[in-house]
N, CA, C and O of each residue as an XYZ file, in Angstrom:
428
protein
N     105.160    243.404     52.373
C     104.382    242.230     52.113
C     104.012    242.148     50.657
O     103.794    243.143     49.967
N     103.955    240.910     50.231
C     103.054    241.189     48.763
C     102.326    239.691     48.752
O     102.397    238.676     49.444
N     101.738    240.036     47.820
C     100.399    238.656     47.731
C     100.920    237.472     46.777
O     101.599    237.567     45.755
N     100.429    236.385     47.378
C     100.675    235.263     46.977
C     100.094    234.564     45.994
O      99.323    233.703     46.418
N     100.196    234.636     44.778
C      98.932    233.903     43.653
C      98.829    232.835     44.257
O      99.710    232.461     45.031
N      97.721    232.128     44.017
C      97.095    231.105     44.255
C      96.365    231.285     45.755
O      95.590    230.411     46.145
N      96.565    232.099     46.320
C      95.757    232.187     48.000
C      94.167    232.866     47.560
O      93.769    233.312     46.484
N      93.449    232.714     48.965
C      91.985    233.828     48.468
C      92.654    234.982     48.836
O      93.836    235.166     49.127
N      91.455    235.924     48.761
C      91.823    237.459     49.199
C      91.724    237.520     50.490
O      92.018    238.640     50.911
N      91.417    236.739     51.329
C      90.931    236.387     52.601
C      92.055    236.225     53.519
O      92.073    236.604     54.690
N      93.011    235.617     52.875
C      94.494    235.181     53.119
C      95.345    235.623     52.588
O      95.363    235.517     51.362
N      96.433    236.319     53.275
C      97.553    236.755     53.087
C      99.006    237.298     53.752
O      99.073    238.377     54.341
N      99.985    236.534     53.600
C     101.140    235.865     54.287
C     102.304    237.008     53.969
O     102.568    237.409     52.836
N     102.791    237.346     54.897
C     103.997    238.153     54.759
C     105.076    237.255     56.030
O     104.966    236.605     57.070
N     106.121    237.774     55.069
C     107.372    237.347     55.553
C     108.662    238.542     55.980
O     109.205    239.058     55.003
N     109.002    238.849     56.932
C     110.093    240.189     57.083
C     111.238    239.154     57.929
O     110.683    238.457     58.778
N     112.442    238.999     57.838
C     113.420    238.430     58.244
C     112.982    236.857     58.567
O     112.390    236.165     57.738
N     113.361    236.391     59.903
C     112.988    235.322     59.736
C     111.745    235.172     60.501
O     111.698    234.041     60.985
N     110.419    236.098     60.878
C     109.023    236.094     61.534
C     108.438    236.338     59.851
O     108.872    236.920     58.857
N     106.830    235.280     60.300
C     106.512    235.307     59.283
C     104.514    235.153     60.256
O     104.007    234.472     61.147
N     104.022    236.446     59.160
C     102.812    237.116     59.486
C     101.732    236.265     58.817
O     101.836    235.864     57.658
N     100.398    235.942     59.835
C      99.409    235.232     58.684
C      98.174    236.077     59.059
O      97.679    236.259     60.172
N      97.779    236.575     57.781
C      96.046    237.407     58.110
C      95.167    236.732     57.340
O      95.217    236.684     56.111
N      94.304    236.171     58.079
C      93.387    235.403     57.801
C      91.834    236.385     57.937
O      91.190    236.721     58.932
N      91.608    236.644     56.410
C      90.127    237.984     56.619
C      88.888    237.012     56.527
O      89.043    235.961     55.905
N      88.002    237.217     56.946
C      86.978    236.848     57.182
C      85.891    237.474     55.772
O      85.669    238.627     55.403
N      85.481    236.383     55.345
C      84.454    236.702     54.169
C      82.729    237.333     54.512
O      82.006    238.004     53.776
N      82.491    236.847     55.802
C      81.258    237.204     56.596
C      81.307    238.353     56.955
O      82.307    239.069     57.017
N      79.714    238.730     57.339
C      79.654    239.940     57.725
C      79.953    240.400     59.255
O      80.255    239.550     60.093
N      79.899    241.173     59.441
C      79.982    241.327     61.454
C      78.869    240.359     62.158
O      77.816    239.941     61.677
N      79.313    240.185     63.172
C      78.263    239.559     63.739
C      77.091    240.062     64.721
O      77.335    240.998     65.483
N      76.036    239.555     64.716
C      74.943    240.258     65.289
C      75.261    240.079     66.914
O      76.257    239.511     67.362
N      74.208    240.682     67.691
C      74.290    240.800     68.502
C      73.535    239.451     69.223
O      73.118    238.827     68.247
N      73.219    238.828     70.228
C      72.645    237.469     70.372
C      71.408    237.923     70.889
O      71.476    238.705     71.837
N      70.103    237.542     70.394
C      68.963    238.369     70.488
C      68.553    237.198     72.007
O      68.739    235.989     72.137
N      68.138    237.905     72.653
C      68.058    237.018     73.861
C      66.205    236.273     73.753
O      65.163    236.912     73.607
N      66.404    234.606     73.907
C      65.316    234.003     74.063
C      64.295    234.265     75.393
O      64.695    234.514     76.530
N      62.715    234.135     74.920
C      62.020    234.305     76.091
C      62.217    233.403     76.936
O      62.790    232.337     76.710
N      61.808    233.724     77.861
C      62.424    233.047     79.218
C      61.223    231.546     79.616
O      60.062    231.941     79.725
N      61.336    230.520     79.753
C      60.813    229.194     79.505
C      59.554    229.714     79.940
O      59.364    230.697     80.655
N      58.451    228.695     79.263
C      57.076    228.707     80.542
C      57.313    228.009     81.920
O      58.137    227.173     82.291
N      56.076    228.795     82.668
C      56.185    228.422     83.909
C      55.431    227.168     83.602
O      54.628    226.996     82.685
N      55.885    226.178     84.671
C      54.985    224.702     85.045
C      54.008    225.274     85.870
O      54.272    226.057     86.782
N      52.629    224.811     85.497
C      51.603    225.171     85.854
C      51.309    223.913     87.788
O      51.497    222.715     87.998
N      50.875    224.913     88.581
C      50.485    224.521     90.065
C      49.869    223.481     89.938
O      48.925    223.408     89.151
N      50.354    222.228     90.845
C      49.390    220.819     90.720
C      48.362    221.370     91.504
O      48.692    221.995     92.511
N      47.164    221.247     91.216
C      45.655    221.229     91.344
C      45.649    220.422     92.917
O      46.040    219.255     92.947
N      45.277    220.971     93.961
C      44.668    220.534     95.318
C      43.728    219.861     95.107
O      42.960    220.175     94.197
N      43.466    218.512     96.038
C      41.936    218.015     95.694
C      40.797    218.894     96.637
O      41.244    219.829     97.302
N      39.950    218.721     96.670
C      39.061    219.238     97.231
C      37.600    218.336     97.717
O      36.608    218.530     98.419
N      38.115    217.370     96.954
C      37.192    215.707     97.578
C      37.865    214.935     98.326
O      39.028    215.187     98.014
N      37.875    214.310     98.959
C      38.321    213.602    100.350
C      37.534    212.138    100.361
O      36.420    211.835     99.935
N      38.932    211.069    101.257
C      38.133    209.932    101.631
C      37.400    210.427    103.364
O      37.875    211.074    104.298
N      36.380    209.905    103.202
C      35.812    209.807    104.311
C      36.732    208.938    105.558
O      37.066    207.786    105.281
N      37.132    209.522    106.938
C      37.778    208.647    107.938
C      36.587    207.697    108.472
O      36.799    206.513    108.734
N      34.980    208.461    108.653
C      34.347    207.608    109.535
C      33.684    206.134    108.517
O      33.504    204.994    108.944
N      33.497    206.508    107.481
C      32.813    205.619    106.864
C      34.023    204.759    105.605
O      33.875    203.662    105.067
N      34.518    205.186    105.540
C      35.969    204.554    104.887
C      35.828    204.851    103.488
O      36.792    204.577    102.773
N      34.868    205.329    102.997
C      34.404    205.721    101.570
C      35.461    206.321    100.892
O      36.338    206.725    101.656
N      35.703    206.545     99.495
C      36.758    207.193     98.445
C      36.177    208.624     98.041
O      35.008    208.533     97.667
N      36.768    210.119     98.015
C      36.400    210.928     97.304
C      34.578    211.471     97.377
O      33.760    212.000     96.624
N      34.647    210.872     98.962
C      32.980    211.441     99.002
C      32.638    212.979    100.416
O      31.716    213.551    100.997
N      33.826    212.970    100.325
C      33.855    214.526    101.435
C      34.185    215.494    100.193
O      35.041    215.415     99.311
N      33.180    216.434    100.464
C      33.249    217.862     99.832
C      33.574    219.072    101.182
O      33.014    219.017    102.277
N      34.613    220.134    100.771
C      34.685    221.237    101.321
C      34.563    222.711    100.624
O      34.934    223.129     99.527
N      33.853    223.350    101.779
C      33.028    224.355    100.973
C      33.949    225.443    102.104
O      33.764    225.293    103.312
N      35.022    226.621    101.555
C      35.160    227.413    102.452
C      34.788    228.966    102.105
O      35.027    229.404    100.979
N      34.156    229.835    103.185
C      33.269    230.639    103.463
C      34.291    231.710    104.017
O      34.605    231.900    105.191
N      34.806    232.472    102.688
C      36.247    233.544    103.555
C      35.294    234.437    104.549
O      35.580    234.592    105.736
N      33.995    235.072    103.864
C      33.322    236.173    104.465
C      33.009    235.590    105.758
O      33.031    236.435    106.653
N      32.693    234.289    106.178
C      32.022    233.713    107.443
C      33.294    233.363    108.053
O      33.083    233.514    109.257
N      34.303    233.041    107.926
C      35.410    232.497    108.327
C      35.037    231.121    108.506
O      35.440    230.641    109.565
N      34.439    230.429    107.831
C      34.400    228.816    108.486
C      35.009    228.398    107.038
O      35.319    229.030    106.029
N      35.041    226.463    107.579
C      35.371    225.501    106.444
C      34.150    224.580    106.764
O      33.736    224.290    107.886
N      33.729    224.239    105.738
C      32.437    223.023    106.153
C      33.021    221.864    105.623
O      33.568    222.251    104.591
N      33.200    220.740    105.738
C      33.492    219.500    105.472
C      32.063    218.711    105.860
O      31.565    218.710    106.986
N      31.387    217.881    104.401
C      30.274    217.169    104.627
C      30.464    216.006    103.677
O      30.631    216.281    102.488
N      30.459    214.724    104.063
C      30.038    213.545    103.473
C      29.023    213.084    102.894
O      27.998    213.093    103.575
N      28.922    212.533    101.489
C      28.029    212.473    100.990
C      27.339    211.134    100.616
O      26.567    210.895     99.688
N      27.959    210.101    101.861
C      27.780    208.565    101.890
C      26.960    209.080    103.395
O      25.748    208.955    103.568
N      27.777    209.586    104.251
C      27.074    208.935    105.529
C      26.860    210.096    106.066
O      26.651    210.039    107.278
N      26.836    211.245    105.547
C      26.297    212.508    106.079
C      27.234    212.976    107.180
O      26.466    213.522    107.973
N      28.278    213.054    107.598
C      29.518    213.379    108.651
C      29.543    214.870    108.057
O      29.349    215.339    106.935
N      29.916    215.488    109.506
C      30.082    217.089    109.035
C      31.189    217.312    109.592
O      31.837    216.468    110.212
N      31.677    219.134    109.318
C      32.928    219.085    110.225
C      32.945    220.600    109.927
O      32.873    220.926    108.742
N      33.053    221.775    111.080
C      33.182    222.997    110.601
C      34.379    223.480    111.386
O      34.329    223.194    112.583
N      35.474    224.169    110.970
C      36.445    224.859    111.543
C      36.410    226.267    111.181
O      35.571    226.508    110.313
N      37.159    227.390    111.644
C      37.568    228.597    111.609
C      38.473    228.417    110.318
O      39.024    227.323    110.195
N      38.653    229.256    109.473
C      39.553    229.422    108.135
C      39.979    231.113    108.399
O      39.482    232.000    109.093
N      41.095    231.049    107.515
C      41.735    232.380    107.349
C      41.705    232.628    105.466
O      41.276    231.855    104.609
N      42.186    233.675    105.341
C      42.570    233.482    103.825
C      43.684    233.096    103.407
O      44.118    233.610    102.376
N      44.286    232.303    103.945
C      45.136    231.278    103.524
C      45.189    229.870    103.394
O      45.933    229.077    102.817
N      43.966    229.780    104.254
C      43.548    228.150    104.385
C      42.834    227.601    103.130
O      42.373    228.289    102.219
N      42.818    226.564    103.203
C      42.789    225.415    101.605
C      41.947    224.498    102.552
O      42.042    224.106    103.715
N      40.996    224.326    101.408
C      40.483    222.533    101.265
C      41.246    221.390    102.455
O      40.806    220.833    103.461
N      42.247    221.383    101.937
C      43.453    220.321    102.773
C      43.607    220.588    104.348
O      43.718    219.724    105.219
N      43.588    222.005    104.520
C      43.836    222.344    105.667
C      42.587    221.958    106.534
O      42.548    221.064    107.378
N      41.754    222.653    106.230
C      40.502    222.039    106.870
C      39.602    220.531    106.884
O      38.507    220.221    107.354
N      40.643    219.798    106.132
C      40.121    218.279    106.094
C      41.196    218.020    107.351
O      40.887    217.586    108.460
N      42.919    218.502    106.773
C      43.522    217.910    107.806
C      43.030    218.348    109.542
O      43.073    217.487    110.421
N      42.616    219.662    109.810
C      41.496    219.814    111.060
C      40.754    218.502    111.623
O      41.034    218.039    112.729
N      39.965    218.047    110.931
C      38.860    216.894    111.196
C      39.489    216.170    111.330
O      39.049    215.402    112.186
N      41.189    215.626    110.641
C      41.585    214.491    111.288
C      42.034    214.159    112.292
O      42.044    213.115    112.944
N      42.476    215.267    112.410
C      43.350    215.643    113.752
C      42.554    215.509    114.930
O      42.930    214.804    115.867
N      41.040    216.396    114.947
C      40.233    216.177    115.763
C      38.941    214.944    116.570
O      38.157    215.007    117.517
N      39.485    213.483    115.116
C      39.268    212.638    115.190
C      39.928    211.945    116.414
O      39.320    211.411    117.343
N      41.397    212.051    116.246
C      42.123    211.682    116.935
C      42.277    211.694    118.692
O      43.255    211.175    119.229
C-alpha cells in the first residue's frame, strides 16, 4: 500500500491486483459507554374524595367520613340534614367504600 497525497491521515486506499482496500480511521476518541438515565417520575395517586353528596337531602359535598381502624367502624354524617351511617371497616376500606355501604343500604 502507499499513501495518497492529497487524502487525510484518516483515509487511506490501497490497491493489490484488481481488489481495491478503503480504511477509513476515525479522528474521535473511543466511545463511552451509555450512562443509563434515571428512570421517569412516578405519576402521583389521584386523591379519593372524602366529602360526599348527600342521597337523602340531595345536597353537594356535605357528607364527611371519619374511619376508626382501632374501632373497626366508618361513620358517615351530613352536615345539612344531620343523616348518619356506621358500617364495619377493615384496613383496606376507604372513604368510598363506606359511602358506597349507605347507598347500597338505601336501596
Amino acid at each position: 500500500g502507499f499513501f495518497h497525497p492529497g487524502t487525510s491521515l484518516g483515509m487511506l486506499s490501497m490497491t493489490i491486483g484488481s481488489l481495491r482496500w478503503k480504511y477509513v480511521g476515525s479522528t474521535h476518541a473511543m466511545g463511552k459507554r451509555k450512562s443509563s438515565a434515571p428512570p421517569p417520575p412516578k405519576k402521583p395517586q389521584p386523591k379519593l374524595d372524602t366529602a360526599f353528596d348527600c342521597p337523602l337531602c340531595n345536597h353537594a359535598k356535605c357528607v364527611t367520613c371519619k374511619i376508626s381502624l382501632e374501632q373497626g367502624v366508618g361513620k358517615l354524617e351530613c352536615s345539612i340534614c344531620g343523616a348518619t351511617f356506621v358500617c364495619s371497616v377493615n384496613s383496606l376500606s376507604a372513604p368510598i367504600d363506606v359511602y358506597s355501604e349507605w347507598i347500597d343500604a338505601q336501596e
